[in-house]
PDB file of N, CA, C, O and CB in Angstrom:
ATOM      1  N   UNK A   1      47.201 228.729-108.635  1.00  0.00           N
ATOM      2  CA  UNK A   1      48.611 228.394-108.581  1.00  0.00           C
ATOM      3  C   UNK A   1      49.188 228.424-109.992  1.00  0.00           C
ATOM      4  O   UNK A   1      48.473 228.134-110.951  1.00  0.00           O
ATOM      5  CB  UNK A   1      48.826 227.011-107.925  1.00  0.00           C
ATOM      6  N   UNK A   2      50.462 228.769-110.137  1.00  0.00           N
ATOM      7  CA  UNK A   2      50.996 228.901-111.337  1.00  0.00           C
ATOM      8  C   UNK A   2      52.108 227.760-111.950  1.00  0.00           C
ATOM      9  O   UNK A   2      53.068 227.302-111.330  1.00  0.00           O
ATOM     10  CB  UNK A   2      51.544 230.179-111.246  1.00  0.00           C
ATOM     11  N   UNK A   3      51.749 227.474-113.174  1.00  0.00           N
ATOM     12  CA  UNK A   3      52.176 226.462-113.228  1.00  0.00           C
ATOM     13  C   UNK A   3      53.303 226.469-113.500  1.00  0.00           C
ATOM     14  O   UNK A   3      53.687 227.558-113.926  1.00  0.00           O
ATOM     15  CB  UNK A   3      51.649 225.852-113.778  1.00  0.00           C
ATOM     16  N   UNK A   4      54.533 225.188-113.401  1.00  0.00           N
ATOM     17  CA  UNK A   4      55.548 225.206-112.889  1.00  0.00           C
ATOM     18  C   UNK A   4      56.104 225.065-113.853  1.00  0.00           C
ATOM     19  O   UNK A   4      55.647 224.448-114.815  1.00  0.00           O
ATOM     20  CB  UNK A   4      55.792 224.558-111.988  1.00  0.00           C
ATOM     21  N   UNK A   5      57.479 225.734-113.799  1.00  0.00           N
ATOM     22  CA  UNK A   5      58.628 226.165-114.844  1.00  0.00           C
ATOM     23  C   UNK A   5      59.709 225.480-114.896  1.00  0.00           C
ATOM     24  O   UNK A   5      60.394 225.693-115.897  1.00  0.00           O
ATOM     25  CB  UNK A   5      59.128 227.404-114.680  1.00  0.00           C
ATOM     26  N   UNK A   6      60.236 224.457-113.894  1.00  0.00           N
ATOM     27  CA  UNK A   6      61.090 223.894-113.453  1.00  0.00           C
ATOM     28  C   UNK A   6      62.239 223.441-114.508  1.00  0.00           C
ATOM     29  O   UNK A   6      63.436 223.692-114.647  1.00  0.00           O
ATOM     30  CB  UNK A   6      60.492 222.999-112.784  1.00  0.00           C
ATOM     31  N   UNK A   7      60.939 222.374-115.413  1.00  0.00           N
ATOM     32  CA  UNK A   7      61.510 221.709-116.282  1.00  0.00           C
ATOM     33  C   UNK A   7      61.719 222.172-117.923  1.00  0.00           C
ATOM     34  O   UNK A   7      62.288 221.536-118.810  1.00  0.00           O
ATOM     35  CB  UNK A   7      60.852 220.641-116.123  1.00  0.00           C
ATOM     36  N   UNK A   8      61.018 223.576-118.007  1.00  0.00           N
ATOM     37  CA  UNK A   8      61.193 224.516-119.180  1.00  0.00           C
ATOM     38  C   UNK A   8      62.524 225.290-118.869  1.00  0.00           C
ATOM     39  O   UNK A   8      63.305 225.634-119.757  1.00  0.00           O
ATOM     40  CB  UNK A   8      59.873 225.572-119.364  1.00  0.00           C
ATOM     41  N   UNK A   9      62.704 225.520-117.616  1.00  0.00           N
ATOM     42  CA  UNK A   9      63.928 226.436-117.693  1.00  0.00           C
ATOM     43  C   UNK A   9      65.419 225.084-117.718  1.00  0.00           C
ATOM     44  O   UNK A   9      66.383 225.063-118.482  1.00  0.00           O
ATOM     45  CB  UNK A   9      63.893 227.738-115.963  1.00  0.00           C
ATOM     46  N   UNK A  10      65.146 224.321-116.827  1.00  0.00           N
ATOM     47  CA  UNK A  10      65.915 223.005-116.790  1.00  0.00           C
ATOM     48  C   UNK A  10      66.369 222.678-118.459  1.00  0.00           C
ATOM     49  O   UNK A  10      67.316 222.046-118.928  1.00  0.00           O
ATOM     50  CB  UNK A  10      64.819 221.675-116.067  1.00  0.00           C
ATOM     51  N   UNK A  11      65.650 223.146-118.862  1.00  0.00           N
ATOM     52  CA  UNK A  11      65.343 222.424-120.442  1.00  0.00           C
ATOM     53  C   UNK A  11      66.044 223.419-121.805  1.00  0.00           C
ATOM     54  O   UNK A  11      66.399 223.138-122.950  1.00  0.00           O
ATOM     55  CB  UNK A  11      63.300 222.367-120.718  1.00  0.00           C
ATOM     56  N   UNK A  12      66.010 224.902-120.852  1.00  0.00           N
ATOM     57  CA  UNK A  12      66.415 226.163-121.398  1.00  0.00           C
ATOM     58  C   UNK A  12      68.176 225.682-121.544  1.00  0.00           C
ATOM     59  O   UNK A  12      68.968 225.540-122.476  1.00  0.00           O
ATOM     60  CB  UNK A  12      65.954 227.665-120.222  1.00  0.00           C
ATOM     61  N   UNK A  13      68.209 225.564-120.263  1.00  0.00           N
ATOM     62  CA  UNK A  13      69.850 225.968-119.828  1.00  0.00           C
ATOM     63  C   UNK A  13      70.853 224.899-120.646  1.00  0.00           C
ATOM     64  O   UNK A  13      71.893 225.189-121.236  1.00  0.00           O
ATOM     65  CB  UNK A  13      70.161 225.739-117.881  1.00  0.00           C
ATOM     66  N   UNK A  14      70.186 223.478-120.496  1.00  0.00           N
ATOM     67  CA  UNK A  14      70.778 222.630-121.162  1.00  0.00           C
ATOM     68  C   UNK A  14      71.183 222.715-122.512  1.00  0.00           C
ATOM     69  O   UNK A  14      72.217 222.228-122.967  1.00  0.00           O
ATOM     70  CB  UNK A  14      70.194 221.793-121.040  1.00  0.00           C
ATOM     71  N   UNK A  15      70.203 223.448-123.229  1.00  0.00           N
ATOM     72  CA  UNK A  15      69.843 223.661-124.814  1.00  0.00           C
ATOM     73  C   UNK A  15      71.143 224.675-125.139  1.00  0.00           C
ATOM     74  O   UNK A  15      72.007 224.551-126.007  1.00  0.00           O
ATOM     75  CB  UNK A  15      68.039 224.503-125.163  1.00  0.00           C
ATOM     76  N   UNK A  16      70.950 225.802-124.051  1.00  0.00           N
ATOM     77  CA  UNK A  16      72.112 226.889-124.415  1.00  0.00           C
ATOM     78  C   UNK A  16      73.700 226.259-124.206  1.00  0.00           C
ATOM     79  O   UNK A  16      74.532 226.662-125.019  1.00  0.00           O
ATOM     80  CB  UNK A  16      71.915 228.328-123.302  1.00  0.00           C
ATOM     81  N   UNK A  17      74.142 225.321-123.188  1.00  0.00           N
ATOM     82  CA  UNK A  17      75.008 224.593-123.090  1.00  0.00           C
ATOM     83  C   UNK A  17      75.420 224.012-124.140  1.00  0.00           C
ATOM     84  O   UNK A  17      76.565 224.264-124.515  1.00  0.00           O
ATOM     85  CB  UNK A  17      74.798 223.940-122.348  1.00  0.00           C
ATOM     86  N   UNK A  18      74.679 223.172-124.818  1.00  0.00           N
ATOM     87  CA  UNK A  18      74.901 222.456-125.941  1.00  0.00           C
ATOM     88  C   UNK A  18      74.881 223.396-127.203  1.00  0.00           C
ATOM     89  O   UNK A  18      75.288 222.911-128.259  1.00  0.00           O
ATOM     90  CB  UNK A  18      73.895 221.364-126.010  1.00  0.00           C
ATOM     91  N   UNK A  19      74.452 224.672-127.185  1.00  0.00           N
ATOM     92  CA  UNK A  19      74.672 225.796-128.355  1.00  0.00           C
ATOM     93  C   UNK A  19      76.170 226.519-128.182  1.00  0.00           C
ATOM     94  O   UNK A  19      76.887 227.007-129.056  1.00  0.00           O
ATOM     95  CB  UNK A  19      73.381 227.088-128.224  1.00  0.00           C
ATOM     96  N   UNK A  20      76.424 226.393-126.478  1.00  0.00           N
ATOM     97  CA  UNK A  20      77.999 227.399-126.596  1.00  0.00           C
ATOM     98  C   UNK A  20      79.040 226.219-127.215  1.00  0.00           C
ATOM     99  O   UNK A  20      79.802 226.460-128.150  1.00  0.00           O
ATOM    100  CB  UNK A  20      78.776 228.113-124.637  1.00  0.00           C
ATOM    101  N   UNK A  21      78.934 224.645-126.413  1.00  0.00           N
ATOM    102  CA  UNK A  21      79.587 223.813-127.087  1.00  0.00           C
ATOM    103  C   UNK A  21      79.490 223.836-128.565  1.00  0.00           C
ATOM    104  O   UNK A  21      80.525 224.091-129.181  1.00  0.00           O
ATOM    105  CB  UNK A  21      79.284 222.726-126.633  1.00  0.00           C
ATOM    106  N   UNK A  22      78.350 223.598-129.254  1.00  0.00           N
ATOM    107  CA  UNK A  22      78.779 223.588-130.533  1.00  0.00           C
ATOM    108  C   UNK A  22      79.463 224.750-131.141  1.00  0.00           C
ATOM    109  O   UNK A  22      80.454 224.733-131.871  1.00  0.00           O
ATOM    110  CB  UNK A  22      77.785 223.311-131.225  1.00  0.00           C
ATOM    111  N   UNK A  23      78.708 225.859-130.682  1.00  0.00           N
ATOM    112  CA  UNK A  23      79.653 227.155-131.084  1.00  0.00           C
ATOM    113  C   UNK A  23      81.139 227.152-130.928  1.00  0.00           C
ATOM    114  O   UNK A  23      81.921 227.456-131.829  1.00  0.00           O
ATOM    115  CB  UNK A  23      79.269 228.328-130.271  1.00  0.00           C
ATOM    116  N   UNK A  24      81.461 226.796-129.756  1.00  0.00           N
ATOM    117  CA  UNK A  24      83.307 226.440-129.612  1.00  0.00           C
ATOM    118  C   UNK A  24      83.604 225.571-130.450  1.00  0.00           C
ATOM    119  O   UNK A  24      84.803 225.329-130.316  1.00  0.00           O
ATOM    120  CB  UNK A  24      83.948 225.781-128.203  1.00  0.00           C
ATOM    121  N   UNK A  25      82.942 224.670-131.640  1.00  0.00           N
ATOM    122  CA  UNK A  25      83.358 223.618-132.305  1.00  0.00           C
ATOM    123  C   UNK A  25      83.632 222.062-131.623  1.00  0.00           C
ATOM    124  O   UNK A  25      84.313 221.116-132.018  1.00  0.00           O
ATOM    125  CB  UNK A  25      84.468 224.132-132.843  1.00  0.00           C
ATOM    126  N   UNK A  26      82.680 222.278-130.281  1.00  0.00           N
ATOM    127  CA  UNK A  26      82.540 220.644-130.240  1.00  0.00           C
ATOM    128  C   UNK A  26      81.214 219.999-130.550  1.00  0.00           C
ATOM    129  O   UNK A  26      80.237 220.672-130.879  1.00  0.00           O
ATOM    130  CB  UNK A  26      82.866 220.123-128.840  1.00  0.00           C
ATOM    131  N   UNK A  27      81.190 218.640-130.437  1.00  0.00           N
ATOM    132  CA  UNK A  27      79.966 218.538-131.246  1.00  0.00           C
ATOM    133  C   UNK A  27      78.684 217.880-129.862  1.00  0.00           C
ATOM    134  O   UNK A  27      78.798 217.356-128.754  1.00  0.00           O
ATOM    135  CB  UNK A  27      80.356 217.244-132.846  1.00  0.00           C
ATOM    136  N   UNK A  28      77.526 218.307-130.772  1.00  0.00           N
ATOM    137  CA  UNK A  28      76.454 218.208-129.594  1.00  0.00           C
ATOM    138  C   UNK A  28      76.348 216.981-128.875  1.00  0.00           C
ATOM    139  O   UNK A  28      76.255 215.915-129.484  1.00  0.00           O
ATOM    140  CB  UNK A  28      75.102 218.439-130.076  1.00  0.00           C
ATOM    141  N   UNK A  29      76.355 217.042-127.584  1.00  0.00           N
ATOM    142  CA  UNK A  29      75.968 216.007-127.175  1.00  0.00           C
ATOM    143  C   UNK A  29      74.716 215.973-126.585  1.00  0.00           C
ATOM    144  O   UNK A  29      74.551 216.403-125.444  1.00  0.00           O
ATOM    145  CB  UNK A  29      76.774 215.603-126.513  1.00  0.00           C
ATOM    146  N   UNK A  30      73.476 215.328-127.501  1.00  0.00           N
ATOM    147  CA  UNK A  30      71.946 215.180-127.020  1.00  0.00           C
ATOM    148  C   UNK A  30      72.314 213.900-126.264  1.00  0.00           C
ATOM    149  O   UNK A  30      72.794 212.973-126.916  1.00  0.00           O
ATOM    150  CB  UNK A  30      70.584 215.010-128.329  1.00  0.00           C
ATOM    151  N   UNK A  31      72.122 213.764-124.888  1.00  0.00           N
ATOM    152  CA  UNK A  31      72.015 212.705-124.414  1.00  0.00           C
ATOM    153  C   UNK A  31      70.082 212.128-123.792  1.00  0.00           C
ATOM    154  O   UNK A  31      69.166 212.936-123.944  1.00  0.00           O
ATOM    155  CB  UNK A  31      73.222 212.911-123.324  1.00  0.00           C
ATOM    156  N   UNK A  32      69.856 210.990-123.278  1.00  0.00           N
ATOM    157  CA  UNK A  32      69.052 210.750-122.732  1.00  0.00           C
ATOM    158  C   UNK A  32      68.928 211.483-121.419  1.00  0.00           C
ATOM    159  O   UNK A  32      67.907 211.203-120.791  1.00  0.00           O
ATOM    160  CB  UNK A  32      69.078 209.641-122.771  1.00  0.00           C
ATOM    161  N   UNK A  33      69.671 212.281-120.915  1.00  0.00           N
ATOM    162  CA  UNK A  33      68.904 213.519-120.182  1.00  0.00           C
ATOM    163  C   UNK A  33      68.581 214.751-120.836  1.00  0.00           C
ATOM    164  O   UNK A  33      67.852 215.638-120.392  1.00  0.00           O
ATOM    165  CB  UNK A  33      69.642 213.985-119.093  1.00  0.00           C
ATOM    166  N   UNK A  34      68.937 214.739-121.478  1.00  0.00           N
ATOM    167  CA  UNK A  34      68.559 215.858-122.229  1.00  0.00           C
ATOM    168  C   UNK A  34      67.227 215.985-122.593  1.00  0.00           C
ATOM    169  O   UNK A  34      66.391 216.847-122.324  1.00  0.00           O
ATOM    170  CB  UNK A  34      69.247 215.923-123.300  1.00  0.00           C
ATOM    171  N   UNK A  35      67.170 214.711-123.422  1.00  0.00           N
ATOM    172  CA  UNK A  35      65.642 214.534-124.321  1.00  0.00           C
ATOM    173  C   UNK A  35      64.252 213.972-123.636  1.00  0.00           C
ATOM    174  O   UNK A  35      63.134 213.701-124.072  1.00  0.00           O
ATOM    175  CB  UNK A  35      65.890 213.398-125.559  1.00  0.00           C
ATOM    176  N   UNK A  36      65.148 213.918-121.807  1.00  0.00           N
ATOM    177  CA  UNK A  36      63.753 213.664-121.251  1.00  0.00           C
ATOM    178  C   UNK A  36      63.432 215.049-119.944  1.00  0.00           C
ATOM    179  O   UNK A  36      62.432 215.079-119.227  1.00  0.00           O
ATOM    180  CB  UNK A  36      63.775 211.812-120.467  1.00  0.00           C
ATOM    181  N   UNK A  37      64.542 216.060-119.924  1.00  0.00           N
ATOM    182  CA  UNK A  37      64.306 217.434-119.534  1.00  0.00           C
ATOM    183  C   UNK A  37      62.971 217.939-120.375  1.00  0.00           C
ATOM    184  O   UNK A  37      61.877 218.352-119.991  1.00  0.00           O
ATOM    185  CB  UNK A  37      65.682 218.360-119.857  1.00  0.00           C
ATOM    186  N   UNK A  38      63.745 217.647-122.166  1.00  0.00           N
ATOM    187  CA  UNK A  38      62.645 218.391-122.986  1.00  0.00           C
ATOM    188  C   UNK A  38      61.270 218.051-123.194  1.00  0.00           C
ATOM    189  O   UNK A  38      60.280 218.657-123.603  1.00  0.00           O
ATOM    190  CB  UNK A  38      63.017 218.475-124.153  1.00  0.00           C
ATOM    191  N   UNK A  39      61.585 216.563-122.672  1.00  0.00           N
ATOM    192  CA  UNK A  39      60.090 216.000-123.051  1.00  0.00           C
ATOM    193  C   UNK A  39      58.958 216.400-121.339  1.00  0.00           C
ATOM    194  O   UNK A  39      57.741 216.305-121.182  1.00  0.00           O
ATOM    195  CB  UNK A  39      60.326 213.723-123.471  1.00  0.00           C
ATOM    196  N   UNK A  40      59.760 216.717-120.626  1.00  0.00           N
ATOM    197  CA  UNK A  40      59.167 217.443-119.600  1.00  0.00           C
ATOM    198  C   UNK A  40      58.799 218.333-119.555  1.00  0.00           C
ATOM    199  O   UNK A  40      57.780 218.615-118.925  1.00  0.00           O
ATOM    200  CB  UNK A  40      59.542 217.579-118.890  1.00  0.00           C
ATOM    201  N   UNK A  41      59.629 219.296-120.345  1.00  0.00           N
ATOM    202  CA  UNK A  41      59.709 221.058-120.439  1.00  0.00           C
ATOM    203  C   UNK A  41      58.468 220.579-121.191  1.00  0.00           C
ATOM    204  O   UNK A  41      57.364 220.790-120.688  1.00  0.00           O
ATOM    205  CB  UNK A  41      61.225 222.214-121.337  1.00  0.00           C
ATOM    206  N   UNK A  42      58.554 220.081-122.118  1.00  0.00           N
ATOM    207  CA  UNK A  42      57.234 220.519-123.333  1.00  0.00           C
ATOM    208  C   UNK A  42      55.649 219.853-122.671  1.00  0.00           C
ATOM    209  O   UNK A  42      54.509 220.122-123.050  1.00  0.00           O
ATOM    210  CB  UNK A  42      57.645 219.498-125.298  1.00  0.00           C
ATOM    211  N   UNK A  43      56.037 219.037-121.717  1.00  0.00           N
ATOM    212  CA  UNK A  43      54.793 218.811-120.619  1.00  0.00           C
ATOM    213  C   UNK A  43      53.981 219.888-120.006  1.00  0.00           C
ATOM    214  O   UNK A  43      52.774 220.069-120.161  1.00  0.00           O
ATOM    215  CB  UNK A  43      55.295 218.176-119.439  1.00  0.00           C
ATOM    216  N   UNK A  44      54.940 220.685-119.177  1.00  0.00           N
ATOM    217  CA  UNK A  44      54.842 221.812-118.631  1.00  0.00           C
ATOM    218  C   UNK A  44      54.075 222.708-119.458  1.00  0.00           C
ATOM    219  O   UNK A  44      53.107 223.340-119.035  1.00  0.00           O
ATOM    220  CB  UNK A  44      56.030 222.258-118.325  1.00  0.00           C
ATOM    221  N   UNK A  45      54.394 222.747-120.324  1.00  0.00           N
ATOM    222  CA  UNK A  45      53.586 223.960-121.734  1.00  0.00           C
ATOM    223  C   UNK A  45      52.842 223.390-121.862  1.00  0.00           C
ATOM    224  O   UNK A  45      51.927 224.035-121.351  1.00  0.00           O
ATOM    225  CB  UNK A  45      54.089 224.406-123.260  1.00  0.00           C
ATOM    226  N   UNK A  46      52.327 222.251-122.321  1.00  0.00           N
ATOM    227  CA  UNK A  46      51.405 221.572-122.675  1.00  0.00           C
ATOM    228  C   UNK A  46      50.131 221.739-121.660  1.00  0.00           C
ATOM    229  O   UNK A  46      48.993 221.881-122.108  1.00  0.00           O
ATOM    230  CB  UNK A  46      51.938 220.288-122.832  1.00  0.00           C
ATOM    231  N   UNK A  47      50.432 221.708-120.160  1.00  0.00           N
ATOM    232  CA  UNK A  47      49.815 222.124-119.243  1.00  0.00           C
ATOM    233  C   UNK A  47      49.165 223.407-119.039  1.00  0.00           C
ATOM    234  O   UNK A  47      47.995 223.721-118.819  1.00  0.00           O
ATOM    235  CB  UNK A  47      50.451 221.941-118.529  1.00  0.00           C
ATOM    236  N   UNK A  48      50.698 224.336-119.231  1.00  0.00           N
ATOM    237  CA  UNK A  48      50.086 225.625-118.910  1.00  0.00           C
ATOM    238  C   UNK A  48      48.947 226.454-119.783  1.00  0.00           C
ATOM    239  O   UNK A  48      48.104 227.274-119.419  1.00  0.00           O
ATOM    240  CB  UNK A  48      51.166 226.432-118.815  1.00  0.00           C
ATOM    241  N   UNK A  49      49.287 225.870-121.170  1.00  0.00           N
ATOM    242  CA  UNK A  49      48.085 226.259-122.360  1.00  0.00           C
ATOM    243  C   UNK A  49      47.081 225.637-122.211  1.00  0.00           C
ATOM    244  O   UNK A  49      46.286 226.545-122.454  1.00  0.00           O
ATOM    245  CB  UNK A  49      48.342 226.016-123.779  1.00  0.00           C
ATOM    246  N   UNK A  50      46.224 224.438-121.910  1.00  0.00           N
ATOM    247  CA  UNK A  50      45.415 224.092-121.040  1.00  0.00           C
ATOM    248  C   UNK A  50      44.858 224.580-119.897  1.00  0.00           C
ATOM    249  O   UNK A  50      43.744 224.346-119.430  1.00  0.00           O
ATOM    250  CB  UNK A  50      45.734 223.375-120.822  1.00  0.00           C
ATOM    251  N   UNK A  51      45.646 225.211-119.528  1.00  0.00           N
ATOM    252  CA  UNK A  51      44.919 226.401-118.075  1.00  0.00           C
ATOM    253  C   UNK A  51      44.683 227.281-118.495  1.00  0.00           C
ATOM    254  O   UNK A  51      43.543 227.573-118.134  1.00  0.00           O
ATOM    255  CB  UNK A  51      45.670 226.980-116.813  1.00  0.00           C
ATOM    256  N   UNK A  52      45.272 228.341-119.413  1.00  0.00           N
ATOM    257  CA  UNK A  52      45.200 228.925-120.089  1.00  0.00           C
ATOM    258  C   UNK A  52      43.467 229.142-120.760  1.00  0.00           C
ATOM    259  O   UNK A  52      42.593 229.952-120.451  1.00  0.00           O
ATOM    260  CB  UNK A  52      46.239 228.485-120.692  1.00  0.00           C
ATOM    261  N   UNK A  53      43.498 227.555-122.209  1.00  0.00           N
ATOM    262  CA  UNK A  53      42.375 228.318-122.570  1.00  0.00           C
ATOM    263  C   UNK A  53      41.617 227.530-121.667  1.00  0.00           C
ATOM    264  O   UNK A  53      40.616 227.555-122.384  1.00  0.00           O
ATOM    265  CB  UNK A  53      41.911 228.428-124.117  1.00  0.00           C
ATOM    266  N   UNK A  54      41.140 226.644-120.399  1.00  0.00           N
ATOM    267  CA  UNK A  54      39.912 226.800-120.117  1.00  0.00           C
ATOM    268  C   UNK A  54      39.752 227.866-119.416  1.00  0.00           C
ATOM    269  O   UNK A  54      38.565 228.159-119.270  1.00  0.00           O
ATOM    270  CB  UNK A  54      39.413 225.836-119.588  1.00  0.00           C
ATOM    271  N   UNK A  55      40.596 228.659-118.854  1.00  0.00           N
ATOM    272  CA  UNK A  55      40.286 229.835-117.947  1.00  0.00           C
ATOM    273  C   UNK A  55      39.237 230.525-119.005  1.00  0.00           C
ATOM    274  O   UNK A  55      38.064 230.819-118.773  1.00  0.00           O
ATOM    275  CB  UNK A  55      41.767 230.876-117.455  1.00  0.00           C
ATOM    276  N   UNK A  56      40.194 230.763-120.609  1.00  0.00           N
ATOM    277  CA  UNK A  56      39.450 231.797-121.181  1.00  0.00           C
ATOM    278  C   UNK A  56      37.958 231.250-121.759  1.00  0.00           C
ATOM    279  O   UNK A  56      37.018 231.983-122.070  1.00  0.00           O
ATOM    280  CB  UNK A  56      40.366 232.433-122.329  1.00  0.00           C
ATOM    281  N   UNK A  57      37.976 230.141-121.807  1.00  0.00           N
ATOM    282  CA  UNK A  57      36.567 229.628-122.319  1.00  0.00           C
ATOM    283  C   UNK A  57      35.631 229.950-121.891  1.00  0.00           C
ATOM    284  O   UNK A  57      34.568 229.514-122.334  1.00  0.00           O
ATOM    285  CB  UNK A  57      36.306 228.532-122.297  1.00  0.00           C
TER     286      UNK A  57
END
């Protein structure tokens, strides 16, 4: 099974949101959803490189 993307892409979209806002000249808003999307997204990776190298081990 492949591991799940949910919260990396969840984590994508938000990031680019907060890049067009600042680009229009407003200012970022990192909120506490934000920083717990990312702290998910970076779960997810954290996971999938773990499958990763024991596969290759």
């Amino acid at each position: 099974m492949p591991p799940s993307t949910d919260y990396i892409r969840h984590a994508a979209r938000l990031t680019r949101q907060i890049q067009l806002a600042t680009a229009m000249g407003d200012a970022p808003k990192l909120d506490s959803d934000y920083f717990k999307a990312l702290a998910k997204a970076l779960d997810e990776i954290a996971e999938a490189v773990e499958k990763i190298r024991t596969t290759i081990d």
